[in-house]
Each structure stands twice: as C-alpha cells, then as structure tokens.
N, C-alpha and C positions, 0 to 999 in steps of 0.2 A: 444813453449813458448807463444804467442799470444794464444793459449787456456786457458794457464794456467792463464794468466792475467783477462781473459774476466772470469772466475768463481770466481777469486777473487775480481774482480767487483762486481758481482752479489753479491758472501757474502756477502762484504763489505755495501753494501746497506741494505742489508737484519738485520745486525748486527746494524747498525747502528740507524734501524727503530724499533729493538727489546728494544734499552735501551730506546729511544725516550717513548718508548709506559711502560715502568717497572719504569723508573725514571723522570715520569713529570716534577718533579718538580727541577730536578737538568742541567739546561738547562747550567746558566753560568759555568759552570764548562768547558764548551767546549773550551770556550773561550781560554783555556791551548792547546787544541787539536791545534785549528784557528793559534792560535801566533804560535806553535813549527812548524806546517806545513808552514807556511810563513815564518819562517826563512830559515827552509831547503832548500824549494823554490828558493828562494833570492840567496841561499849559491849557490845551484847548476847552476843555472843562470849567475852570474856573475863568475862563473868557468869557463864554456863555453864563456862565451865573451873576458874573460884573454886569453884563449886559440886563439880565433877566429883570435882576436887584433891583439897577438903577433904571427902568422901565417902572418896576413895580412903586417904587419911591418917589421916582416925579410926571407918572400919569396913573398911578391907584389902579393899573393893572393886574385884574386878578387871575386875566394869562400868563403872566409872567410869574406872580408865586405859584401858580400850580405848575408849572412846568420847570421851577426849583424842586416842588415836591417831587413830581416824578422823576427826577434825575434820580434821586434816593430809593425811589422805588423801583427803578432798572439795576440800581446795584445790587440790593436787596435779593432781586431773582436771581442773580448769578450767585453770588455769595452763596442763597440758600441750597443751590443746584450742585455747586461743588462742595456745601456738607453734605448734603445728602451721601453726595460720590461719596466720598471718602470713610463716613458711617459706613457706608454697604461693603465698601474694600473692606475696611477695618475687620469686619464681621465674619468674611469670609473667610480672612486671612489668620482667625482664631480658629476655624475648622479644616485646614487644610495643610498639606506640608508646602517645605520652602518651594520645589520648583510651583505648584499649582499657584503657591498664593502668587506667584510673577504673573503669571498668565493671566490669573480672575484681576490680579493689582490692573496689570494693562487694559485689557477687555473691558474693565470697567470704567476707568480712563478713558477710556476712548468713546464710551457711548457718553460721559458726560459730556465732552468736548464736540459730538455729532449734534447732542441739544443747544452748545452753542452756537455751534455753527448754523444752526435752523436761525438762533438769534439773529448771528451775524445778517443772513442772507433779510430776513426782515429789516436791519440797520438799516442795510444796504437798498434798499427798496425806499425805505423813511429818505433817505439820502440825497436819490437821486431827483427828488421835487426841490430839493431847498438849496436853491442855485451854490454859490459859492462857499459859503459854510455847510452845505451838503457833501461836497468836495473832501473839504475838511475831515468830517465825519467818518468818509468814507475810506481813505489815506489811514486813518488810526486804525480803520476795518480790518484794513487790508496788510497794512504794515505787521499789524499783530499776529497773523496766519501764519509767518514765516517761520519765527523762532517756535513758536507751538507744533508746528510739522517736524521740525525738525526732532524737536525733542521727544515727541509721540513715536515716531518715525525710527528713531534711534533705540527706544524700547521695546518696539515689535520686533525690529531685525533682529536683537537678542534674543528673542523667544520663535519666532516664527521663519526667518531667511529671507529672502528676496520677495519671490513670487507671493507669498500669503500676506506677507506686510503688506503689497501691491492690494489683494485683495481684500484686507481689513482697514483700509485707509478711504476704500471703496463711499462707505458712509460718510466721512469723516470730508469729502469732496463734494459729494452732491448736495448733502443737508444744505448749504447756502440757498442753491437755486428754488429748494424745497420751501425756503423760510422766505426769498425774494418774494415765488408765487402767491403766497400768503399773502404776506406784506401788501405786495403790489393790488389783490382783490379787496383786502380789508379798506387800504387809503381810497382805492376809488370807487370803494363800495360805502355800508353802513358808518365806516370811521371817519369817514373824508372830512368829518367839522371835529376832528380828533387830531390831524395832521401834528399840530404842536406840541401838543403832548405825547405823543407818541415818539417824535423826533427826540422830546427830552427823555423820553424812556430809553428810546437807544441809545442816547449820550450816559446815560444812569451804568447800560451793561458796560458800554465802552470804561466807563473807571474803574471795574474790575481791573482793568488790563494794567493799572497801577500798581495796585496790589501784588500781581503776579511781578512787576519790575523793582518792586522793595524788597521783595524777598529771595530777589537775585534770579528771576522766573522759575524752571524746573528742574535747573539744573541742582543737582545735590550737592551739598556744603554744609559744613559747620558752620560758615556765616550765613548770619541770616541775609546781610545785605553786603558785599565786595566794596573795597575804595573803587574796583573798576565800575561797578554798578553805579554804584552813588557820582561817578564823574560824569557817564555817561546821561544819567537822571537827568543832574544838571544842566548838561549840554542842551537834552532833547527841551527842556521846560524852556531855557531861556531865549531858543531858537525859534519854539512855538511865540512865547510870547511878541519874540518882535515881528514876527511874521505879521502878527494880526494889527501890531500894531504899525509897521509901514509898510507893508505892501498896500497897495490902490484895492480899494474893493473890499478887503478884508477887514479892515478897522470901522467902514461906513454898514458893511453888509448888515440888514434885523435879522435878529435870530426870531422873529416871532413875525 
C-alpha cells in the first residue's frame, strides 16, 4: 500500500506541474481545488478528535488525549517551518533587487515545501498501517500535492523555462519517498509502541493544508478567502463528514 501511495505522489506532482505549464494562465481556478481540500481536511480532522474525545471521556484514555495533543503539535511544526520560510524570504528580499528576490522568493519556497514533502512521505508511511482511516489520511496526502505543484510549478516556469523547473522540482518529488523510508524504519523500529501518536502528528501537519484552503491557497488576491473558496470549503467539509458517517467501515473504524 505504501508503494502504491508514494507513485501516486509522484503523478500527482507530475500532473499537477503539466497543467501548471498548458494553462498559465488559469491559476485562480485552483482556488476551488485549495478550499474543497481544506474542507475535507477539517472534516476528517475533527472526526478524529470526536472520536479521540469521546474515547478519552468514557474509558479515561490517556491515548486518546495525547494524541489530541499531538494533533496540535504536528500543526505547530509546519506552521513553524513556513515562518521560518518566509522570515528567510522576507530577508533576502531586503537585500536584493526585483528580479533576484523572484528567484531566492521561489528557491526558497520550494525547499520549504521539499521539508514538507519529507513530512508527507512519513504521513504516508504512518498511513499505510492504519487500515481504513489510514486511507483517509492518505487521500488528504495526496490530494493536497496537486494544487501545491501546480502552483510552485507555475512560479519556476516564470523564472527558470521548461527544462530547469523539470529539474528543481527534482527535490520537491523524491523528498516523499525520503520521509516514507524514515517513517517506515522509525514505526517498525524504536517508535513502533509510538504508532498513535505519530499517526496523530501527521494528522496535526495535515491541518495545515486548511490553513492554506482559507486563505484561498497560493494563489494571489486581495481576498483573503473567494466566495468560490468558501463554497468549495463547504462542499469538501460536508462530504468528508458524511462519508465517515455512512459509508460501512468508516463510521465504526478506531482511530486508536
């Protein structure tokens, strides 16, 4: 299963940098992509912590609060990972003229996004032991790659042409399988009595990918969030939610 994910990574990117490069010019449009992934996000998210909760409230599981805590503390790492980025952009972009700052703005975009993608490929790893709501997990993974390629993808072309995007995107591909191998030696090594918490850490980075769908993803605007965003939100939240709640499997599946 874990193979199967990490090529669908890889397309996903791949697909994602094709339309980037065929339709310049229709960037906002993603904005639909950004919101319905951040609602699903959100949906599936706060499924998992109904669940957690009400574990920790009628059997005094103290699995279950700490693997509320770590939700918050896989947020916390990305959050902190894209201020950083954006500090070190900011900085650069005081010492340098308009065309560099585009190039160090992107280049350095792009390596935060390679540390998440290490993340991902570790999600991804977490994932694939936790049968059905593993799935889940993974789907949010994976879904989220697309509109990010796209739009990384679409600001290198501007700066770099075909061929060099091809090869700065290079990172930005593999880091998953980087963070899988991780992943996968940590769970079935020294972490393996860590499994749950760790799955709720990767649930933690995955709600970044909300954050990034409120604020209309990367796309640039003067709004902070589009009515098309916010319908799309909607959409993705209230489709997650019934999902889990009647499809067979998903409503019954422990997240612990």
């Amino acid at each position: 299963m874990l193979i199967l994910y990490l090529v669908i990574a890889l397309v996903t990117v791949v697909f994602g940098a094709g339309i980037a490069i065929i339709f310049q010019d229709k960037q906002v449009e993603f904005r639909i992509i950004f919101g319905f992934t951040a609602g699903a996000v959100l949906g599936f998210v706060l499924t998992l912590m109904y669940r957690w909760l009400r574990t920790y409230l009628d059997e005094d599981s103290i699995t279950s609060l700490f693997q509320i805590i770590m939700i918050g503390g896989g947020f916390l790492f990305i959050w902190l990972l894209e201020y950083l980025t954006h500090r070190i952009r900011k900085q650069i972009n005081t010492n340098v003229d308009t065309h560099k700052q585009n190039i160090w703005g992107v280049n350095i975009t792009l390596i935060g996004l390679s540390i998440h993608s290490i993340a991902d490929g570790f999600n991804l790893s977490s994932a694939a032991g936790k049968g059905t709501l593993g799935i889940a997990l993974a789907l949010g993974v994976l879904l989220h790659r697309l509109p990010v390629a796209t739009v990384i993808t679409t600001a290198l072309h501007r700066v770099y042409g075909v061929g060099y995007t091809a090869i700065w995107l290079a990172p930005f591909i593999i880091a998953p399988f980087i963070g899988a191998f991780m992943g996968k030696q940590l769970l079935d090594g020294v972490f393996e009595e860590f499994v749950d918490y760790l799955f709720a850490f990767a649930v933690g980075t995955l709600l970044h990918v909300v954050m990034d769908g409120m604020k209309g993803g990367c796309v640039a605007s003067e709004e902070k969030m589009s009515r098309t965003t916010k319908i799309a939100f909607v959409i993705g939240l209230i489709i997650t939610l019934c999902a889990f709640y009647f499809i067979p499997g998903l409503e019954h599946d422990h997240a612990h």
